[in-house]
N, C-alpha and C positions, 0 to 999 in steps of 0.2 A: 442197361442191359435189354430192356424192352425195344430201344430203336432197333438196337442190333438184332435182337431176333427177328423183326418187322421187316430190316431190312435184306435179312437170311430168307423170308418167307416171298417175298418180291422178287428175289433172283431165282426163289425154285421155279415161282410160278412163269419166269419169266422162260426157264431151259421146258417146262413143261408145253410150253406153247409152241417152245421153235420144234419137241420132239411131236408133237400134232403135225406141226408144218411138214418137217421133212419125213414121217408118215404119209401124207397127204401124196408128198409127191412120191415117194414109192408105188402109192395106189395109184396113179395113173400112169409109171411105167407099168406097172405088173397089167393094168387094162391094154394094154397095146398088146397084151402074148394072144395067142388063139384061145377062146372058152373050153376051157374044160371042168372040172368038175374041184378041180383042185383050184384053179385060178378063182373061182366063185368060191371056193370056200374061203380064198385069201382076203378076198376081196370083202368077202360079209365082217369077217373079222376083224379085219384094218382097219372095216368102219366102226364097228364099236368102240378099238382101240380108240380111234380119231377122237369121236365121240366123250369117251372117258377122258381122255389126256388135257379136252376142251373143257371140259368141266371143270375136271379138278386143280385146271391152273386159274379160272376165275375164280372158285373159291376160294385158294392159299390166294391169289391176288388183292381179292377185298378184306382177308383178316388182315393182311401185312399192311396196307395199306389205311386201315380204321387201327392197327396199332402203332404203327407209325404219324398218323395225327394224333393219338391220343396220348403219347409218349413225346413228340413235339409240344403240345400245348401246356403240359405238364411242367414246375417250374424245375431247375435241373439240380437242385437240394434234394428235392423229396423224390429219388426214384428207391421205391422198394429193393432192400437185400433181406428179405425173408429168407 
């Protein structure tokens, strides 16, 4: 059960990155419009979004990834049904 969650936490982190990516590129179609006051405010907050979305997929990345080694080295009698 522990793989599986590891490897449920892997594929978020994985949609989390590609939803940064094509973020990303929205932000530099929406930079080609003329500056306006709306397009800067798109823009500031895309990058945060960007920002957050980077973040939070390396994080679920490296838990899935240290429970996923730690559930592999594990022998496959002993996994907890607590």
């Amino acid at each position: 059960m522990n793989k599986f969650i590891a490897v449920l936490q892997i594929i978020a982190a994985i949609l989390l990155a590609a939803l940064a990516l094509a973020t990303v590129v929205n932000l530099v179609l929406i930079s080609t419009r003329p500056e306006t006051i709306s397009v800067v405010n798109a823009m500031v907050g895309q990058g945060v979004v960007i920002v957050c979305l980077a973040a939070a997929s390396k994080i679920i990345f490296r838990r899935g990834l240290e429970k996923y080694r730690q559930a592999s080295s594990t022998p496959a009698g002993s996994d907890d049904q607590a």
